[in-house]
N, C-alpha and C positions, 0 to 999 in steps of 0.2 A: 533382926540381926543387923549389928550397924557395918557397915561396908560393902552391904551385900545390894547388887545395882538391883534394881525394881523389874521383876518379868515382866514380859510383852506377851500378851495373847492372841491368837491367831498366829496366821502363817506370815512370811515376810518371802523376798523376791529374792534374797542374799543369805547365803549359810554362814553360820559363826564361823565355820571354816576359812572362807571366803576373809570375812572380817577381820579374822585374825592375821592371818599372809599381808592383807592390805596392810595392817599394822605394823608387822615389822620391814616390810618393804618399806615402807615412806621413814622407819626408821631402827635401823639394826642393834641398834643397844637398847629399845624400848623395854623397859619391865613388866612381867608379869603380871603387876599393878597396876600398870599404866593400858596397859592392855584390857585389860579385863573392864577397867572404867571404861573408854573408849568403845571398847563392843555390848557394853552392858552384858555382861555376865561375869560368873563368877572366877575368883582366881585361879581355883580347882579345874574346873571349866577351860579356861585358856594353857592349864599345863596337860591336859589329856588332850586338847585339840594340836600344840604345839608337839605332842608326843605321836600323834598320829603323823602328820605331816610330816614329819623326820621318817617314822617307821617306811611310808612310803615314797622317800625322797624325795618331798617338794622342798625340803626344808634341813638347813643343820646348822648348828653350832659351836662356837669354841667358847671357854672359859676361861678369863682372861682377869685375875683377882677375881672378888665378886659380883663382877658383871656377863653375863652373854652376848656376845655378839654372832646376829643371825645371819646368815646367810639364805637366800632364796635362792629356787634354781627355776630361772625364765624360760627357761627351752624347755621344760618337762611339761609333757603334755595332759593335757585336762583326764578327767578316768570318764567320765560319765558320756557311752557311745554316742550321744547327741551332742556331744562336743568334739568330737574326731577331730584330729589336726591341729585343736585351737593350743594354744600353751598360755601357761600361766602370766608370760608377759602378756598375753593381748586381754586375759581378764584383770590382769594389773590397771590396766593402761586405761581399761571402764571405770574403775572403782575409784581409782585415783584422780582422775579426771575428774568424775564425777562431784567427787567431794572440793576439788578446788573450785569447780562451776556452784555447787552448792554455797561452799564461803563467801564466792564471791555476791550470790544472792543476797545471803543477809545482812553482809556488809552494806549493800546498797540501799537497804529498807528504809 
């Protein structure tokens, strides 16, 4: 199927969950499409993960024409009791990080 990003096997260290938040946090009108390239997975995929993180308020939106602008909420704190305390700014603040320390790697190759 053409559009459709390539699965990964095995486990990974970061939830699509995780990836997607990262996504519209570093940019709040992202699409759907642009998302889903980005996280490799499917479109379908990034509007059930975007529908869940709304359901439980990490996440919401306005509609504004035919674009969304996302909203994150920083202060809401992580679900998973091994994360007690943390909020979703400070797993922002990994990810995001993270990926600028990454660019700037292979910029320098």
């Amino acid at each position: 199927m053409v559009g459709v990003p390539e699965s990964h096997n095995g486990w990974t260290f970061i939830t699509n969950h995780a990836r997607v938040l990262a996504a519209v946090a570093e940019d709040p009108n992202v699409r759907v499409r642009d998302i889903a390239a980005r996280c490799r997975i499917t479109e379908r995929g990034v509007q059930r993960i975007i529908a869940d993180l709304e359901r439980d308020g990490y996440l919401s939106h306005t509609r504004e024409g035919r674009t969304n602008t996302y909203r994150v909420e920083p202060g809401k704190v992580l679900r998973h009791p091994a994360e007690a305390g943390r909020t979703v700014a400070s797993l922002l603040s990994a990810l995001i990080e993270d990926e600028a320390v990454r660019g700037t790697q292979t910029a320098s190759r």
